[in-house]
C-alpha positions in Angstrom: -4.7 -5.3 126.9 -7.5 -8.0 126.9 -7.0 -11.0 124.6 -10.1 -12.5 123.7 -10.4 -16.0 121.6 -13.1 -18.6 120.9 -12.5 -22.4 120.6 -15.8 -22.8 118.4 -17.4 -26.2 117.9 -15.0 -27.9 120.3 -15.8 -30.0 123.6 -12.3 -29.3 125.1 -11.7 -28.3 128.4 -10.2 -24.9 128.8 -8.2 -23.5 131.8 -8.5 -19.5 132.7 -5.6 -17.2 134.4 -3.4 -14.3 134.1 -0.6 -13.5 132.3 1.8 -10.5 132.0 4.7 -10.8 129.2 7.8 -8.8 128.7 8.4 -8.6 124.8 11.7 -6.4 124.9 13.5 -6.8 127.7 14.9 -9.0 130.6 11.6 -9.4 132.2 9.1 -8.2 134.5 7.6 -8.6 138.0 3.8 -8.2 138.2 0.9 -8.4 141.0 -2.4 -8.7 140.1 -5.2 -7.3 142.8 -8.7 -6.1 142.3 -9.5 -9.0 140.1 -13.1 -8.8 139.3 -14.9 -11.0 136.0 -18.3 -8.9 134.4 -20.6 -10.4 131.9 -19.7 -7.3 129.8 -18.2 -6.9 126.1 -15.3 -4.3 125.6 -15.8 -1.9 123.2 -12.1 -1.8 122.7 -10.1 -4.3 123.8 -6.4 -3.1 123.1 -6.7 -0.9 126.1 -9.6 -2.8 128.5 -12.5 -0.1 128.0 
């Protein structure tokens, strides 16, 4: 899932990274690879297409 937000009329700084969350559960172990940023909109981003 993308998660997509907007700090409108602000001058703030802003830091960018990953994230992977375990809701239920004891937790989880992740690895990110084939990391790649487009100048692209998602038509749906619940599942990243």
């Amino acid at each position: 899932m993308i998660r997509l937000f907007t700090v409108g009329g602000t001058t703030a700084s802003a830091a960018i990274g990953f994230e992977a969350q375990s809701p239920t559960g004891d937790g989880c172990r992740v690895t990110f690879d084939d990391i790649r940023f487009t100048a692209e909109s998602l038509s749906d981003p619940r599942d990243g297409s």
